[in-house]
NUTI-53014 format. One record per residue: x, y, z of N, C-alpha, C in turn. Coordinates in steps of 0.02 Angstrom, whole numbers, padded with zeros to 5 digits, always signed. Layout:
residues N
XYZXYZXYZ...
***
This chain:
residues 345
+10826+02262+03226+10793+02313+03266+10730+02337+03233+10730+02348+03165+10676+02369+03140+10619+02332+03136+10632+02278+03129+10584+02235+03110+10554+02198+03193+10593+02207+03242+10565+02217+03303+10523+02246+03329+10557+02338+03310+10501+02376+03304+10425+02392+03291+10429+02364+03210+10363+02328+03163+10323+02301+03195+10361+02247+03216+10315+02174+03274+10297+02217+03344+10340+02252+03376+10309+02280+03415+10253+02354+03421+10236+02373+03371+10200+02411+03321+10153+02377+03311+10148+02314+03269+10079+02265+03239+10060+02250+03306+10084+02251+03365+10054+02232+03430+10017+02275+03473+10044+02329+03456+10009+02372+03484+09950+02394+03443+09950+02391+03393+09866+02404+03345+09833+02350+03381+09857+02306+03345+09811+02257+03384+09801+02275+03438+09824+02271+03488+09781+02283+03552+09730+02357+03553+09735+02392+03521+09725+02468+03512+09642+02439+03492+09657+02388+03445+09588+02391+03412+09552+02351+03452+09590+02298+03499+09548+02250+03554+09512+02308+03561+09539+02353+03604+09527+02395+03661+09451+02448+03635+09443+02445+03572+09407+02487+03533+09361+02462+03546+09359+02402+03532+09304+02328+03520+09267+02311+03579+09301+02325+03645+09298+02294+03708+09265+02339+03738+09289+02396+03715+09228+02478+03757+09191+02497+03708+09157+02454+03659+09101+02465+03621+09106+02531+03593+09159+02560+03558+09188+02620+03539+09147+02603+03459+09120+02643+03420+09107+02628+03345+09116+02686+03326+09137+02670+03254+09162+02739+03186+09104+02730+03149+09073+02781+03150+09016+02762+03077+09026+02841+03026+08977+02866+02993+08979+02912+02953+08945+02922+02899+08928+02986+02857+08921+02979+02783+08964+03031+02741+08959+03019+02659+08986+03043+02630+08939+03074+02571+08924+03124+02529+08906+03136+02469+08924+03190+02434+08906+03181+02362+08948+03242+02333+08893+03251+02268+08890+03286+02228+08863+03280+02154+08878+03348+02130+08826+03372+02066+08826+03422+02055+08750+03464+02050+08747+03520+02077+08705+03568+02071+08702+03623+02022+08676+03608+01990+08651+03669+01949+08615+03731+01962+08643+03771+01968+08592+03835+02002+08617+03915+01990+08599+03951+01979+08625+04027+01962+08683+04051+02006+08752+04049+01973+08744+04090+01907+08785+04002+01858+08764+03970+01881+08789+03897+01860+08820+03832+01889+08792+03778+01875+08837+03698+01901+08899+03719+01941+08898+03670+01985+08956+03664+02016+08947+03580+02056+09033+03571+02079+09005+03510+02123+09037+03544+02196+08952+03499+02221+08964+03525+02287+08930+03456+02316+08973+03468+02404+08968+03394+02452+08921+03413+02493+08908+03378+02539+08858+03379+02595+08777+03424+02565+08752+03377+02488+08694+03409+02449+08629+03354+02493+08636+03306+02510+08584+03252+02567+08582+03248+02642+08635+03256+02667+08665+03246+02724+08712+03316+02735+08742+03314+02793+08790+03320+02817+08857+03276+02800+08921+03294+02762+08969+03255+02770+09006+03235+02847+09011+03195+02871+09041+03163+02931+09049+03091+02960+09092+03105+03008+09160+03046+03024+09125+03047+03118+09086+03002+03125+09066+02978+03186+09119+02949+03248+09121+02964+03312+09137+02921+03341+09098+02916+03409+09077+02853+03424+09020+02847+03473+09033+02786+03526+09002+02782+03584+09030+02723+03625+09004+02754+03707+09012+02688+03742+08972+02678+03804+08997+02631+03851+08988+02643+03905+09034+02597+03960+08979+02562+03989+08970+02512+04022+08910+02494+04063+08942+02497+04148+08921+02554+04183+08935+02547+04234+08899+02523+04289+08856+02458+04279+08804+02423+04310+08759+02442+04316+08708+02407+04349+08636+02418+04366+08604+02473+04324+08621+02446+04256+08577+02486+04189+08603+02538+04201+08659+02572+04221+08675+02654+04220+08728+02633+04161+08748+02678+04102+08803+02697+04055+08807+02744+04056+08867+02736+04034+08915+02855+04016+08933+02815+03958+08897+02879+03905+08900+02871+03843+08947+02946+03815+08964+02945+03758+09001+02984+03717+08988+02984+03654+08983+03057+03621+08952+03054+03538+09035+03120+03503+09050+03098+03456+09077+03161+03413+09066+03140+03344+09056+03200+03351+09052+03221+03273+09078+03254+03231+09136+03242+03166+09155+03284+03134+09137+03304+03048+09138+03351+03050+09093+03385+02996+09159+03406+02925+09162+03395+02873+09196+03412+02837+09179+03419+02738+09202+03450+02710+09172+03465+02655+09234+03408+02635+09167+03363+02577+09195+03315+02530+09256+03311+02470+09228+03399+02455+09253+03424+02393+09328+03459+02418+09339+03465+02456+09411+03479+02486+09436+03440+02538+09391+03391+02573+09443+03362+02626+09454+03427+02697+09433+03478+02675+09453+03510+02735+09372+03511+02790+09368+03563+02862+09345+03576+02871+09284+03622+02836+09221+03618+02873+09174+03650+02847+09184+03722+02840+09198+03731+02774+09193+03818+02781+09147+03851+02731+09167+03929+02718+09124+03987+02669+09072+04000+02724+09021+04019+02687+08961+04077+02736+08895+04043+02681+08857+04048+02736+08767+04051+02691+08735+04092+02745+08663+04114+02686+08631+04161+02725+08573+04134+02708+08521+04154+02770+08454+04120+02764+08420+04199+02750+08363+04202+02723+08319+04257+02721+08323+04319+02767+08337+04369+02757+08337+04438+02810+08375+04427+02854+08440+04383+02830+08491+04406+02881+08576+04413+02844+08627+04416+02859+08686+04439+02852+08734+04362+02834+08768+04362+02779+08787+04302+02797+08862+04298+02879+08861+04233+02875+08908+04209+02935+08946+04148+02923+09007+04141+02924+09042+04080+02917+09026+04004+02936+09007+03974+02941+08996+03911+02940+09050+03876+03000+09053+03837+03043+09107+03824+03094+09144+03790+03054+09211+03810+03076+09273+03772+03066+09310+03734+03103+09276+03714+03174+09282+03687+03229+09313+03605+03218+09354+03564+03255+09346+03493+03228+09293+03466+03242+09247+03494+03299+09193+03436+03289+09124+03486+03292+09072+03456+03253+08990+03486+03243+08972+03479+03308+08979+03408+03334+08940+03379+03379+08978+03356+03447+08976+03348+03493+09023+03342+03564+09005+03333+03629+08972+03263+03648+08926+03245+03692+08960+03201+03733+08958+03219+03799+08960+03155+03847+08910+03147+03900+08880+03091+03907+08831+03097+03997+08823+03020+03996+08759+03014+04038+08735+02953+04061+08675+02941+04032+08659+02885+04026+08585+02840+04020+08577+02770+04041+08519+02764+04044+08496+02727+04076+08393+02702+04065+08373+02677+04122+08314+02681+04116+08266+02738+04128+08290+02785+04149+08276+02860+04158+08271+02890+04097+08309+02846+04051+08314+02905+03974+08412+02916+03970+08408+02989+03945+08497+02985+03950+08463+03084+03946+08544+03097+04004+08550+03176+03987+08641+03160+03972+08655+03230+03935+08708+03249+03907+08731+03306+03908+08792+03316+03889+08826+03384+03895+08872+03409+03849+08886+03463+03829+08919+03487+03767+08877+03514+03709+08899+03499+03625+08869+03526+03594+08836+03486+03584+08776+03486+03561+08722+03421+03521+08661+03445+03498+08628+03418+03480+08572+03430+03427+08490+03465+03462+08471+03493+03466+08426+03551+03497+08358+03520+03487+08324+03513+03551+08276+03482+03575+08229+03477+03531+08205+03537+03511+08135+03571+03487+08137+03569+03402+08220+03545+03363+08242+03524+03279+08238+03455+03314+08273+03426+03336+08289+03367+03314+08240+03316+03367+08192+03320+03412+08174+03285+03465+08082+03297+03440+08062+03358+03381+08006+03361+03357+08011+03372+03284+08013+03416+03269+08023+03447+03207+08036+03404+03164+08099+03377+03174+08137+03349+03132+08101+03264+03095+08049+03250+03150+08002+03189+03165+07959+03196+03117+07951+03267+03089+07895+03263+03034+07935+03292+02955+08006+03272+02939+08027+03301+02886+08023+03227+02871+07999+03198+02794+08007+03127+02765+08089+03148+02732+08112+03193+02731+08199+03202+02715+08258+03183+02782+08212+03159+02845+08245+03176+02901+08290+03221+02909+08256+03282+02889+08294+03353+02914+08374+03355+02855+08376+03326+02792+08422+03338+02758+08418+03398+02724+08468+03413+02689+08478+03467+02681+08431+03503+02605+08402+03450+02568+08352+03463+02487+08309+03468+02522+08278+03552+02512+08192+03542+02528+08161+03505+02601+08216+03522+02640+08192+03513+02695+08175+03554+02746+08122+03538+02789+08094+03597+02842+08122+03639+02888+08198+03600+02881+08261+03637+02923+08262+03713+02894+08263+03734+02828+08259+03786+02809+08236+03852+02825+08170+03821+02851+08135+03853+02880+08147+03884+02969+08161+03836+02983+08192+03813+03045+08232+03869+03041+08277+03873+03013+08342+03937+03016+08337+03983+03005+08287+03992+02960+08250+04050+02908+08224+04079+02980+08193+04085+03009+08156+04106+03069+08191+04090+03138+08259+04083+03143+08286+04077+03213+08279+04046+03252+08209+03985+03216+08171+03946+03299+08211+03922+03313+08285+03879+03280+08329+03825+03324+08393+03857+03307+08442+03839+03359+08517+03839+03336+08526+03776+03260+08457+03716+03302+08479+03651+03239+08539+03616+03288+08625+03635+03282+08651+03620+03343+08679+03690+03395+08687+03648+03457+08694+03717+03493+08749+03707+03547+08785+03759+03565+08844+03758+03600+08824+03749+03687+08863+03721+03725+08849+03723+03790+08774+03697+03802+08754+03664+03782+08691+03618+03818+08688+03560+03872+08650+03588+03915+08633+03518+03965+08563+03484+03894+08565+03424+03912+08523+03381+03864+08473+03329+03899+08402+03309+03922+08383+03248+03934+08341+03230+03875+08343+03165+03857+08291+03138+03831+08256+03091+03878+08189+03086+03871+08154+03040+03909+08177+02970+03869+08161+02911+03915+08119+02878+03886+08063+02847+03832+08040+02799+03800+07976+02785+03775+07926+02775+03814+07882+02811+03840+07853+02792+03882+07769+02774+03842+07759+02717+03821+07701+02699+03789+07687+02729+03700+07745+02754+03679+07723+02782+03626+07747+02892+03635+07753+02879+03700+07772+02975+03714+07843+02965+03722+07899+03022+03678+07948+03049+03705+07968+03122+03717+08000+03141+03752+07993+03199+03783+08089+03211+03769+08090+03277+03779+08145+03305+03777+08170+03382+03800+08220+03417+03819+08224+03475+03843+08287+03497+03833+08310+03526+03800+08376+03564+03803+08379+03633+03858+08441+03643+03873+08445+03711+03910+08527+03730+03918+08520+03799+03882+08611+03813+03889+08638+03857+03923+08676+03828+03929+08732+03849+03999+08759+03932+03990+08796+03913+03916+08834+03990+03909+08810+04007+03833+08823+04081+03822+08804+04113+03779+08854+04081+03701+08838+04071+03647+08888+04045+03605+08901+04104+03542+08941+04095+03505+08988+04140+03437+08904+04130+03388+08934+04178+03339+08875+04208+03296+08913+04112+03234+08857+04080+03228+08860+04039+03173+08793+04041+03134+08809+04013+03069+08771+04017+03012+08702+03981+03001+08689+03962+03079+08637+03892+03085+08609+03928+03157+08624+03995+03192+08579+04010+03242+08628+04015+03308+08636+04069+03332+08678+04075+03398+08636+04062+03453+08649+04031+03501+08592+04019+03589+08629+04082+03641+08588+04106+03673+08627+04129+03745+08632+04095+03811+08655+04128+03852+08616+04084+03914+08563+04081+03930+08537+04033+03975+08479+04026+03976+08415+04001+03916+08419+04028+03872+08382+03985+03812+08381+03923+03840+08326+03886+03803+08306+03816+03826+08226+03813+03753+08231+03734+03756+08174+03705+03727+08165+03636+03747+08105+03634+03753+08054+03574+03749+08006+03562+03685+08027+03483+03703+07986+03445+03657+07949+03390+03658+07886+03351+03605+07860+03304+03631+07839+03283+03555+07826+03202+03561+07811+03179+03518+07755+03103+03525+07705+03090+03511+07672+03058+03510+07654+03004+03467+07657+02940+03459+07644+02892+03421+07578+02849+03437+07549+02856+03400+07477+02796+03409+07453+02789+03355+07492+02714+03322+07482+02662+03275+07515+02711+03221+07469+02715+03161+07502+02758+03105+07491+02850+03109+07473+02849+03168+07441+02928+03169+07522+02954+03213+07545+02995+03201+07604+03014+03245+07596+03088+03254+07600+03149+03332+07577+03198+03354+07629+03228+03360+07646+03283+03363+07706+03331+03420+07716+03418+03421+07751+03414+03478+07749+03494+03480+07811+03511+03503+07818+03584+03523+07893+03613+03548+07870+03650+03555+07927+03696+03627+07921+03763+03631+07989+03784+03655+07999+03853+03649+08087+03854+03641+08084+03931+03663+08128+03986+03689+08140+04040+03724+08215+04029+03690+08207+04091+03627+08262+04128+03612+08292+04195+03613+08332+04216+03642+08355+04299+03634+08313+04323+03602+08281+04363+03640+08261+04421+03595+08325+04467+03535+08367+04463+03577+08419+04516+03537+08443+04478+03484+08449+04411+03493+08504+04361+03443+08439+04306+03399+08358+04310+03424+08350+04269+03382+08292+04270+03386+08238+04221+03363+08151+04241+03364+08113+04246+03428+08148+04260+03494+08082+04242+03542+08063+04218+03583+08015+04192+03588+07980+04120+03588+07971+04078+03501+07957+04036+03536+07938+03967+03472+07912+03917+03497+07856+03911+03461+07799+03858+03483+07785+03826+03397+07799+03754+03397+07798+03691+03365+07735+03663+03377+07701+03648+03299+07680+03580+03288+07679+03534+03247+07632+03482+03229+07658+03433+03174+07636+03380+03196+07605+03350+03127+07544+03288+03147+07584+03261+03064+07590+03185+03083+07611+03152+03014+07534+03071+03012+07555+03029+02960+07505+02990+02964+07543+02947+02895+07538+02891+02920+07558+02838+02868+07523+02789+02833+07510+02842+02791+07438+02825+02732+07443+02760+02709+07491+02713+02709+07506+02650+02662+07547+02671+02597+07505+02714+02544+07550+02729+02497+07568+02794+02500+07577+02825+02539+07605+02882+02579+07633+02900+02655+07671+02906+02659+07688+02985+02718+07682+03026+02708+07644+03043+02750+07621+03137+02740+07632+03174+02821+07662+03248+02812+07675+03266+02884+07618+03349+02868+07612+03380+02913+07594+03450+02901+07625+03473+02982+07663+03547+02958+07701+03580+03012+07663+03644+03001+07684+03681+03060+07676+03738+03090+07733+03778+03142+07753+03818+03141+07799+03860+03178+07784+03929+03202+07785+03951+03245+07768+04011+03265+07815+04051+03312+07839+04111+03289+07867+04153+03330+07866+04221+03356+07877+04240+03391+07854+04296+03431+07906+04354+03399+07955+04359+03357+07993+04399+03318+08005+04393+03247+07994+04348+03218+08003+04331+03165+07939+04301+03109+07888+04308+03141+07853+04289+03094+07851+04205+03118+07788+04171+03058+07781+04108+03076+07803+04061+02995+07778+04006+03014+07789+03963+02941+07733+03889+02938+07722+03878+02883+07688+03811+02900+07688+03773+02827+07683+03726+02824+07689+03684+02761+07667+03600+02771+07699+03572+02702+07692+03479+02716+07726+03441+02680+07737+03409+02686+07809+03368+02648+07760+03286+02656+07781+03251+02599+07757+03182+02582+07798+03139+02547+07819+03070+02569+07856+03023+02536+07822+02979+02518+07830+02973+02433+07799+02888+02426+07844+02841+02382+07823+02799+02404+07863+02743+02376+07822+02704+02319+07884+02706+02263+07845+02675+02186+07840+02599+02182+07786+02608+02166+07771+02499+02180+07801+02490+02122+07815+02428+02140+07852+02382+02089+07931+02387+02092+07969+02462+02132+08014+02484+02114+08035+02490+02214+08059+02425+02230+08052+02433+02302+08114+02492+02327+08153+02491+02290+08228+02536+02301+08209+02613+02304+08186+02629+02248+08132+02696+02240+08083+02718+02275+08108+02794+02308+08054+02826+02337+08049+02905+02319+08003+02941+02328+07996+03004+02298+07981+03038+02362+07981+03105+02371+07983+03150+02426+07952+03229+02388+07924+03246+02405+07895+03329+02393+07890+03364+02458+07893+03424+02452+07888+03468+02521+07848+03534+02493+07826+03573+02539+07801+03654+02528+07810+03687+02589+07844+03742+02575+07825+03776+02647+07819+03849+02633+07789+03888+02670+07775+03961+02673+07801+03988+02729+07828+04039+02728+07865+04060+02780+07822+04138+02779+07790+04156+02835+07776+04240+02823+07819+04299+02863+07803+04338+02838+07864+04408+02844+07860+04406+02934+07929+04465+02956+07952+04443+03025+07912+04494+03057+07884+04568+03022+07811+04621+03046+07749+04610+03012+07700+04630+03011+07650+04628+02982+07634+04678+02939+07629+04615+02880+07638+04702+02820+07687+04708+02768+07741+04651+02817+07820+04673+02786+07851+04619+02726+07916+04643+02698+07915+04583+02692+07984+04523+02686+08022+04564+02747+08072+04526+02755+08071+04463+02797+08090+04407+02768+08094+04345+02803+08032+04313+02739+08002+04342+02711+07947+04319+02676+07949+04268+02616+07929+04215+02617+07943+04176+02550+07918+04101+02563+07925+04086+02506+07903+03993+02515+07954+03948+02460+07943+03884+02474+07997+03842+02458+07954+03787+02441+07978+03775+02369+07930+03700+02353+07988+03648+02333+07975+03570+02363+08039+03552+02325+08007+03491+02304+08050+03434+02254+08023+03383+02247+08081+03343+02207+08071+03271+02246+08154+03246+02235+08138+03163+02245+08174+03120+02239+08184+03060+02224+08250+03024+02248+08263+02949+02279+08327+02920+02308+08315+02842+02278+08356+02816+02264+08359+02753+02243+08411+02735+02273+08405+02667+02284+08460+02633+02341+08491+02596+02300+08558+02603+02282+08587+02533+02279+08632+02489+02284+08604+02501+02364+08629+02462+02416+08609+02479+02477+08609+02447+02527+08579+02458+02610+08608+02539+02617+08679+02560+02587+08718+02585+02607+08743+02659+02563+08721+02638+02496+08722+02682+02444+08674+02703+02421+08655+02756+02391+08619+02771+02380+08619+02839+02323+08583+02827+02239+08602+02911+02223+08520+02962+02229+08547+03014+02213+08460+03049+02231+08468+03140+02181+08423+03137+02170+08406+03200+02146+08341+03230+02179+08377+03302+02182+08303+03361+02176+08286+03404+02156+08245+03447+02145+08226+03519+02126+08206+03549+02165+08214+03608+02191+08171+03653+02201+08181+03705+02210+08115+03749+02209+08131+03833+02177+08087+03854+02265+08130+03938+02252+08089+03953+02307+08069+04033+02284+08038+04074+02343+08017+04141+02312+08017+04179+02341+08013+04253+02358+08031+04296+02396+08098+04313+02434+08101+04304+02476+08164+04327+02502+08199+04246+02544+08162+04203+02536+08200+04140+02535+08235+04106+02524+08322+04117+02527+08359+04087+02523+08365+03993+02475+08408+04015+02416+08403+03934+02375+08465+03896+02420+08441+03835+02457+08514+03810+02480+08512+03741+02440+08598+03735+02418+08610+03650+02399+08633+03647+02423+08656+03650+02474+08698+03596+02515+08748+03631+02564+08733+03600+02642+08765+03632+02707+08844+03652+02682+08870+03613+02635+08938+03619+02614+08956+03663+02590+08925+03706+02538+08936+03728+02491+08967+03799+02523+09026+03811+02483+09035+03874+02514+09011+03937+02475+08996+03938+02446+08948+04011+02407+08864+04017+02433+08897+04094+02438+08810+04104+02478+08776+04124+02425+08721+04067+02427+08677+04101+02365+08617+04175+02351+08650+04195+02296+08611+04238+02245+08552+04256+02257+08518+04353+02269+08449+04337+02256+08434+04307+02222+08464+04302+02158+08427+04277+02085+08438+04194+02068+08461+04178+02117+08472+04112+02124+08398+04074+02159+08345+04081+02130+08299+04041+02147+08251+03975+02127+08302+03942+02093+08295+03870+02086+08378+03821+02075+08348+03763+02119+08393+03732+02087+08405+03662+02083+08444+03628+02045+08439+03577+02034+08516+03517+02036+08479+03455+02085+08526+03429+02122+08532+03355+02090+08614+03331+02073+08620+03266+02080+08675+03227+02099+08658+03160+02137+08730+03154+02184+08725+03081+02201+08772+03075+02244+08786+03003+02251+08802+02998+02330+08772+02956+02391+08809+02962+02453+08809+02920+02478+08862+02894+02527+08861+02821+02538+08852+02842+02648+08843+02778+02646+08865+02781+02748+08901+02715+02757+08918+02728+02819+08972+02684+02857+08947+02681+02902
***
């Protein structure tokens, strides 16, 4: 009987995994961890490059170029295996718990030749459809422009209850628009209400790359308005981006971030950033501060990769290592220093 069982068990995986295979279902993910050094001392902490998470993604073809696609995402700290938890606080505000939700991310809709719209939680037009286009960190978590991003309310980053389209490529232009449905819980990365919405755009021609955003946030829960820009250019032995942010409650920000890659050393690349963030009145000086960082990744492997960074910041600017970490950092915590190891799947 048991060993019936077994066999009828090994049969059913198997088919389980046909079935995975057959509706173009894929697991992907990443992982990292190291240690940070930073006031009031070292520690190891996960999600210091990335986000830690466990992907699951997939698409049906329901003819004539139409698909219903599906994204989740789950988010979890390395260093415990559990859900994302603790609190961080960005500049002139209160800290807030971090979600403990099973998933970050939670998308289903259609695409096609139209582009694709979506529904649920997912990644916010005006971070991830512009913004995010001019961080050479792609919006990770060392010294990246996301900081800023939060620091000033312009994005949730991700956001609850969104309708979603992305355009198309249409010659080099993509376009994008979020807009949410219902009002969402106070999280540590930016609450939306109803109604909020952002647009975005991004422009490519040859090595010169353009874009902008504009976004309508609560007045009561967040900056405003927000109007995006950002021009990058791919020097040969550089990337170089320069941003700008502006908000109608919070003050504005602007900076530039540059990646280069060391000849001779094809695995090796280096990354620097700056940004200035100014106060949320005039005069004042909460929200006020700047952030310099400068850091390095060596690959080795398509898939691995270790990396270090530094950076110090000033004023009332929040030091972050890492989305994971559950300690909210220290005024007096204003530098710090990162090293780690992270792989993907």
């Amino acid at each position: 009987m048991k060993k019936t069982q077994m066999a009828l068990a090994a049969v059913a995986l198997v088919a389980s995994t046909a079935a995975l295979a057959q509706d173009g279902i894929k697991v992907s993910g990443y992982v990292d961890a190291g240690i940070a050094s930073q006031s009031p001392g070292a520690k190891l902490v996960s999600g210091l490059n990335n986000i830690n998470q466990l992907n699951f993604s997939g698409s049906e073809d329901l003819g004539n170029g139409l698909k219903a696609d599906f994204f989740l995402q789950h988010r979890f700290e390395l260093t415990s295996g559990n859900n994302t938890t603790g609190s961080s606080t960005a500049a002139g505000t209160t800290a807030a718990p971090l979600r403990t939700s099973v998933f970050n991310q939670a998308t289903v809709g259609l695409s096609g030749d139209f582009g694709s719209i979506s529904m649920g939680r997912g990644v916010d037009a005006l971070w991830g459809n512009a913004a995010a286009a001019f961080d050479v960190t792609g919006g990770h978590n060392m010294g990246s422009f996301v900081a800023s991003v939060i620091n000033k309310s312009a994005s949730p980053v991700f956001g609850d209850s969104m309708i979603k389209y992305v355009s198309p490529n249409m010659g080099g232009l993509n376009a994008a628009v979020s807009y949410y449905a219902n009002t969402s819980t106070a999280s540590a990365v930016g609450t939306t209400t109803k109604n909020d919405y952002s647009v975005a755009a991004t422009y490519a021609l040859g090595s010169i790359s353009l874009g902008g955003g504009y976004a309508n946030r609560s007045a009561t829960t967040g900056a405003g308005t927000v109007t995006f820009l950002g021009a990058g250019a791919d020097l040969g032995i550089a990337k170089v981006n320069v941003v700008y942010l502006d908000t109608t409650n919070k003050g504005s920000t602007y900076g530039f971030n540059a990646a280069v890659p060391v000849p001779g050393v094809e695995a090796l690349s280096l990354n620097a950033g700056y940004y200035s963030d100014g106060a949320t009145t005039a005069g004042g000086t909460t929200g006020k501060g700047t952030l310099t960082s400068i850091g390095g990744q060596y690959a080795l492997s398509k898939r691995t990769n270790v990396f270090a960074n530094y950076h110090t910041t000033s004023g009332e600017f929040a030091t972050y290592v890492g989305l994971s970490d559950g300690n909210t950092p220290s005024a007096a915590a204003k530098s710090a220093f990162t090293l780690g190891l992270g792989h993907s799947f």
